[in-house]
C-alpha positions in Angstrom: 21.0 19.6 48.8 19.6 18.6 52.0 15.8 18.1 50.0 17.6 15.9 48.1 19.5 13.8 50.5 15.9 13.4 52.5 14.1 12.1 49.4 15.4 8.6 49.5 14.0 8.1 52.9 10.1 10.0 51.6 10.0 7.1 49.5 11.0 4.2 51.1 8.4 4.9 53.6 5.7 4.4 51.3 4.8 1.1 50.1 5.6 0.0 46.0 2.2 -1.4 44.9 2.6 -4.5 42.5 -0.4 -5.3 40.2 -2.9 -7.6 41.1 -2.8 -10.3 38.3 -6.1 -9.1 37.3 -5.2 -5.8 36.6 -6.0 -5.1 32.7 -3.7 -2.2 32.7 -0.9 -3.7 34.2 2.7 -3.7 31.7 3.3 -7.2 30.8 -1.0 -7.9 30.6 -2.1 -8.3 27.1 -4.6 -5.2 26.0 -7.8 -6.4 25.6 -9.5 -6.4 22.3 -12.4 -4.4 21.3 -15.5 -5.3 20.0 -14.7 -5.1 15.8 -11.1 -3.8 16.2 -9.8 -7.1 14.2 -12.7 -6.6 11.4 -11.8 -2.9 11.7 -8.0 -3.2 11.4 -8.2 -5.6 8.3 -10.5 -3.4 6.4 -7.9 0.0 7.8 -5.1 -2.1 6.2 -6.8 -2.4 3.0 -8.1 1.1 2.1 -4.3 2.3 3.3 -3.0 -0.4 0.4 -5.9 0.9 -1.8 -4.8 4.5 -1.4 -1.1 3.7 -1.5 -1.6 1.9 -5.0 -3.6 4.6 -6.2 -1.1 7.3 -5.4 1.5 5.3 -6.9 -0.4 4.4 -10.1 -1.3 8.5 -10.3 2.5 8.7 -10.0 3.2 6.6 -12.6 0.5 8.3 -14.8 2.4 12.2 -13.8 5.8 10.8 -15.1 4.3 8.9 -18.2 2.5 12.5 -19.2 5.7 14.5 -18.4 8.1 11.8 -20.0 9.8 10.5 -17.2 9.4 6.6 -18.9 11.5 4.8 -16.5 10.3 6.5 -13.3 7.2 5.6 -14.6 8.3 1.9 -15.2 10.1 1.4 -12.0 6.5 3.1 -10.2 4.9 0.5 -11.3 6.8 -2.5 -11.0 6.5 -1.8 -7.4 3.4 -1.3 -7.3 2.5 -4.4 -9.6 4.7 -6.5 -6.2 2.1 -5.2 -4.0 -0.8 -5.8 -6.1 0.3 -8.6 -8.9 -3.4 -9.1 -10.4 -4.3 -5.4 -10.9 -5.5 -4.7 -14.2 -4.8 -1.0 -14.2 -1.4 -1.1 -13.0 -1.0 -3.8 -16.1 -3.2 -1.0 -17.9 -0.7 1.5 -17.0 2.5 -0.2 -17.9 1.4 -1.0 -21.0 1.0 2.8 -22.0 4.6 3.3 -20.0 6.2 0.7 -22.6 3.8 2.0 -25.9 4.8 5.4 -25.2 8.9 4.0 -25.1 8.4 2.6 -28.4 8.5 -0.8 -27.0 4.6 -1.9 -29.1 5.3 -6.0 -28.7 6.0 -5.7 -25.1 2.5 -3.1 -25.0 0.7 -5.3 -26.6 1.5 -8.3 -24.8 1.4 -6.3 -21.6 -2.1 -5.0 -22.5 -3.4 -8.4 -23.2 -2.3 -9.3 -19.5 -4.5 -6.3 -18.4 -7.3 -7.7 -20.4 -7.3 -11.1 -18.6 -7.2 -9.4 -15.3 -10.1 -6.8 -16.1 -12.5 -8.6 -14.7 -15.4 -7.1 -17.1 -14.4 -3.5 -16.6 -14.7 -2.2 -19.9 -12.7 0.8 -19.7 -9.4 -1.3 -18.9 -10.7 -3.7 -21.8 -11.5 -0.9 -24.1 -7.8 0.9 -23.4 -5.9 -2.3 -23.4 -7.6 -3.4 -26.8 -6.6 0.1 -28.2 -2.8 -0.3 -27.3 -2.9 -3.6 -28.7 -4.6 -2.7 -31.9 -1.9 0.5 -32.4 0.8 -1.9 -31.4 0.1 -4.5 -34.1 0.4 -1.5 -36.8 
């Protein structure tokens, strides 16, 4: 008890230092940036958005397979918030509703992943399929 009582006094013997107000490290002081860490962080954030859509849209494709229509569904409408002009998520949905039963909605659905393709012929070649099967 007697360490204790003393301790007060050890440290009001020694002085507090205070940052200079060019001290980088200093609380309160912004951190600097590094060379590429703004390039670096936009391009992080993207690949993390490219590998969350693609896990959701292999989610989406796991409950489709196993039947599980309107987890699929719901999977994908999120995903379709995040990523609105994303022909397979469009792609996907439409095989979600075709495999419901729901063939106009595919088809139109499937159209939409057409227009958003960009050229990618296996979206266009998949999407023209579910249309064609939906017309029937």
């Amino acid at each position: 008890m007697a360490t204790l009582a003393t301790l007060p006094a050890c440290v009001a013997d020694r002085p507090i230092r205070q940052p200079a107000s060019s001290d980088a490290n200093a609380p309160g002081q912004p951190i600097p940036d590094t060379p590429g860490t703004a390039s670096r962080s936009a391009d992080d954030t993207i690949n993390v958005r490219e590998q969350t859509l693609a896990t959701m849209l292999g989610r989406a494709q796991t409950d489709r397979i196993a039947g599980r229509l309107q987890q699929a569904e719901a999977t994908l409408e999120t995903a379709l918030r995040i990523a609105p002009n994303d022909a397979r998520l469009w792609l996907e949905l439409a095989e979600v509703q075709f495999a419901a039963g729901e063939f106009e909605s595919a088809g139109a659905i499937a159209e939409r992943a057409i227009s958003l393709s960009s050229g990618n012929i296996q979206i266009i070649e998949a999407s023209q399929r579910i249309r064609a099967l939906s017309a029937q």
